[in-house]
N, C-alpha and C positions, 0 to 999 in steps of 0.2 A: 680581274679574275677573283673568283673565290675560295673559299677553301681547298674545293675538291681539284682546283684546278679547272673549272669549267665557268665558260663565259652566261654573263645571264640575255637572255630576249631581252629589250624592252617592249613595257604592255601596250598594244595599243590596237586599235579595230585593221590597220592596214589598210585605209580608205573603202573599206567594206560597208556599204550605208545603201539599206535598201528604198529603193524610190519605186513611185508607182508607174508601172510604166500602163495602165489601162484609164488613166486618169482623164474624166470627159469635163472641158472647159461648155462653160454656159455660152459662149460668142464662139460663134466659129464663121473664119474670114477664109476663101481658098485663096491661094498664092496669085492665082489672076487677078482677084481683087485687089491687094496687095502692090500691083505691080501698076495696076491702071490707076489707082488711087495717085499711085507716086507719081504717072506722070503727070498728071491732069493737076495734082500739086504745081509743080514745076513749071508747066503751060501758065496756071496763074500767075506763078510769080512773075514769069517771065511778060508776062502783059502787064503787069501792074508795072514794072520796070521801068517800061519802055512808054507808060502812061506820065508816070510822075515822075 
């Protein structure tokens, strides 16, 4: 406490951080792609596997 008897803040933003939220990426992937990507991944591995 301080003199007056009164507690002080401490300084600080309070995780107040502004971000952009209209932000346009150069690549854009839709989530189906995304997901067929992953399996067709997975299908490979899965043959190489079972090749060698």
């Amino acid at each position: 406490m301080n003199k007056k008897g009164q507690t002080r803040m401490p300084m600080s933003f309070g995780g107040l951080v502004q971000y952009y939220s209209e932000y346009k990426s150069k690549i854009k992937i839709s989530p189906k792609m995304v997901v067929v990507s992953g399996i067709v991944l997975v299908a490979i591995v899965l043959v190489l596997r079972a090749l060698f």
